[in-house]
Backbone bond lengths (Angstrom), bond angles and torsions (degrees), N, CA, C in turn:
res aa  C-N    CA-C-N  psi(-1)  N-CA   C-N-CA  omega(-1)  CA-C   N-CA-C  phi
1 X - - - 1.438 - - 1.522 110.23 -
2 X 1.366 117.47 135.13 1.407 117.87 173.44 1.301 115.48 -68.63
3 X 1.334 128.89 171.03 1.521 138.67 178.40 2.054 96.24 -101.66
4 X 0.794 112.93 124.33 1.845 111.79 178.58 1.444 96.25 -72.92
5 X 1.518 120.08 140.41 1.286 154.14 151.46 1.679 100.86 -29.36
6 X 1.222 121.65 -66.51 1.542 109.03 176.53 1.256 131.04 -51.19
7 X 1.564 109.97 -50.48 1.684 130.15 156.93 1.493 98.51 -8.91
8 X 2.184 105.01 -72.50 0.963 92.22 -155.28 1.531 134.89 -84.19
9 X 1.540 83.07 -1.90 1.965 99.93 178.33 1.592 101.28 -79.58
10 X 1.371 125.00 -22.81 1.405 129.81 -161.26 1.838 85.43 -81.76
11 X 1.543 158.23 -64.38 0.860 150.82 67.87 1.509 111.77 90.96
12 X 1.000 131.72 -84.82 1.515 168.38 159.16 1.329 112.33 -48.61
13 X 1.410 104.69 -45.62 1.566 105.52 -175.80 1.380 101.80 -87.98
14 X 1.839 121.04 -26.82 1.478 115.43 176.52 1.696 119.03 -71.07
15 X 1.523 120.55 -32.94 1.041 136.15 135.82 1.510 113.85 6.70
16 X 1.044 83.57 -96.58 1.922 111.93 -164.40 1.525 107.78 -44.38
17 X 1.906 91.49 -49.17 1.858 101.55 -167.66 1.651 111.35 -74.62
18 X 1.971 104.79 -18.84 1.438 97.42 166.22 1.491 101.74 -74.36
19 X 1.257 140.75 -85.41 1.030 134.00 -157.49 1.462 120.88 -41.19
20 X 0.941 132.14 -8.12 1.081 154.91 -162.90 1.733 94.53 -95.38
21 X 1.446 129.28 -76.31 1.177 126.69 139.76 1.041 119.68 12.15
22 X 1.539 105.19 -86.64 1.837 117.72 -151.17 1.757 97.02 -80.88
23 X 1.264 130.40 -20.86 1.212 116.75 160.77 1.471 116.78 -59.54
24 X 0.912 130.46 -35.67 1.855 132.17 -159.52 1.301 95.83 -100.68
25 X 1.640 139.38 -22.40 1.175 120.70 170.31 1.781 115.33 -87.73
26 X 1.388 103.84 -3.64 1.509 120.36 176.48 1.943 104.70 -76.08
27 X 1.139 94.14 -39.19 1.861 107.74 -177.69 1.409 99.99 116.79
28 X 1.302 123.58 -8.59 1.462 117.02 174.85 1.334 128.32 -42.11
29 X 1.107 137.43 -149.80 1.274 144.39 166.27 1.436 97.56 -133.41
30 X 1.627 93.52 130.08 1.462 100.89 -164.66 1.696 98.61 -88.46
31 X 1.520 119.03 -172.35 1.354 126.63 -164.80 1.337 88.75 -90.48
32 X 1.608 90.91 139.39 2.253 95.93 171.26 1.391 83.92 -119.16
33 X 1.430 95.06 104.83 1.803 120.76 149.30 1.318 97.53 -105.71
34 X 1.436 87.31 120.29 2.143 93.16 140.93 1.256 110.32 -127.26
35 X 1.457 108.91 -172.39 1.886 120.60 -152.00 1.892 99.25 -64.49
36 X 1.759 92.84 -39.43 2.036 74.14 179.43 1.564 114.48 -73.85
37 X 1.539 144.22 -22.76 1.122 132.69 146.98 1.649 126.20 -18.73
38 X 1.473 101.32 -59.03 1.592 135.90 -174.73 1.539 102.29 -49.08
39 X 1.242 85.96 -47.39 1.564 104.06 -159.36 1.790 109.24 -78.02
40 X 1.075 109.05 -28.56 1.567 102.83 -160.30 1.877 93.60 -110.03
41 X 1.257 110.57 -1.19 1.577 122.17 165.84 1.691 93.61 -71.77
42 X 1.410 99.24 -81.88 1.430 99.07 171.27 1.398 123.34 -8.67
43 X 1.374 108.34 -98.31 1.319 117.06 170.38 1.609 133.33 -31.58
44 X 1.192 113.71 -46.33 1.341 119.56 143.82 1.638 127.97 -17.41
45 X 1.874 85.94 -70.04 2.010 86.11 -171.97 1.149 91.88 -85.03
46 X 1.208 142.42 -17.18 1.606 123.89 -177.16 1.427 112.56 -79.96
47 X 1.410 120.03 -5.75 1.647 125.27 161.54 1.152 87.01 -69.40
48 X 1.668 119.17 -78.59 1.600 112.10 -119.06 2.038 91.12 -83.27
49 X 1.387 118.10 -0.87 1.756 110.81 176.53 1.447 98.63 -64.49
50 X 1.827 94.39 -49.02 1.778 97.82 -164.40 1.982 120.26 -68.64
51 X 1.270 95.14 -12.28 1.187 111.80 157.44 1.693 141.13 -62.25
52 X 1.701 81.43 -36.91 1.412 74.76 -169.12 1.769 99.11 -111.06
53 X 1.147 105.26 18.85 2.007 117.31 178.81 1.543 86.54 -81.72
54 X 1.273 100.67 -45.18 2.040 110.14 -145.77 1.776 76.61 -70.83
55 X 1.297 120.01 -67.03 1.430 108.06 -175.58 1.292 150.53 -48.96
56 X 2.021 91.40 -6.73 1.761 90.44 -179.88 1.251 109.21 -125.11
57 X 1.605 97.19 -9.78 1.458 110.28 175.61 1.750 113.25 -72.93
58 X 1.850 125.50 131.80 1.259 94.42 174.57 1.538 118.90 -90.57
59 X 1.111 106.16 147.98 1.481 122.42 177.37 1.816 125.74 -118.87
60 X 1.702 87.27 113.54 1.570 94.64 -149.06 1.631 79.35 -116.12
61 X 1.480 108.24 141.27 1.372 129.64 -145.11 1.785 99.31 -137.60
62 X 1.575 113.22 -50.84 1.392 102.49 159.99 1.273 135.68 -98.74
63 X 1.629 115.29 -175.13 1.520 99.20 -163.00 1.485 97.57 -72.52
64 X 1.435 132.68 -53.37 1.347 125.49 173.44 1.757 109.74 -6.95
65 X 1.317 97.54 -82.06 1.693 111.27 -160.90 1.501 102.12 -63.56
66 X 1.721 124.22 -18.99 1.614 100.63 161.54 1.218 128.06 -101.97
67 X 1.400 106.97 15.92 1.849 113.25 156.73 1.663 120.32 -89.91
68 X 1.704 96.39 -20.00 1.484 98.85 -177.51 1.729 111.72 -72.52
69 X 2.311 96.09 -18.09 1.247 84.10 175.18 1.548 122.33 -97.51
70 X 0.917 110.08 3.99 1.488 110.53 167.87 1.011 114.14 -90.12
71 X 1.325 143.66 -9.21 1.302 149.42 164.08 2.064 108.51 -83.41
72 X 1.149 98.00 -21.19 1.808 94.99 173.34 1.622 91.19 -94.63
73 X 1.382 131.76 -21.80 1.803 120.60 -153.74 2.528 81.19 -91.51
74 X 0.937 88.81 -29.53 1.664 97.36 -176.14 1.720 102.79 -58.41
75 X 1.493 93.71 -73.71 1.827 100.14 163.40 1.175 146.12 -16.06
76 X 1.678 106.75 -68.68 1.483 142.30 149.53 1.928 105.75 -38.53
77 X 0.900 112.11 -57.85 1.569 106.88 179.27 1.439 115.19 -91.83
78 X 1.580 139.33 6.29 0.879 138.05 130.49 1.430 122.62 -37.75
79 X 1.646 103.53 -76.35 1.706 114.88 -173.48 1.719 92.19 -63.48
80 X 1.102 155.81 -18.05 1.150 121.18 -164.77 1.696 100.86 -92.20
81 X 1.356 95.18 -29.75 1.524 100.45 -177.84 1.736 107.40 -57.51
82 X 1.091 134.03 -35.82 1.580 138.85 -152.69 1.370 93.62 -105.92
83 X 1.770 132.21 2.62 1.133 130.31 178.28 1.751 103.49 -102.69
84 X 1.228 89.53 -18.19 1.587 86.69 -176.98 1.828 113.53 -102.00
């Protein structure tokens, strides 16, 4: 089962706001985030995720390469079928 994308932003953001916490009850100086910080973090990992999907994911663009994939998705459910 996958872990959901929100999970892990939901996660991350609890993170921060604990530590964030335990600095200011330490006497530290707590973290100054504001929303454009937030925001350009964001944006950030939501490049480099969508980056790296597009990069591992294959992406077949002509007709060649999307018959080759129905001919590997055909394959793939062959052997699983004769495994079971």
């Amino acid at each position: 089962m996958k872990v959901k994308s929100d999970t892990i932003a939901r996660t991350i953001v609890l993170m921060i706001t604990l530590l964030n916490l335990v600095l200011g009850l330490l006497g530290k100086t707590a973290l100054k985030i504001d929303e454009s910080v937030i925001y350009e973090a964001c944006s950030v990992g939501a490049v480099i995720i969508a980056a790296v999907i597009s990069w591992w994911k294959n992406n077949s663009f002509t007709q060649a390469a999307l018959k080759a994939d129905e001919v590997m998705k055909s394959e793939k459910a062959l052997k699983a079928a004769n495994r079971q």
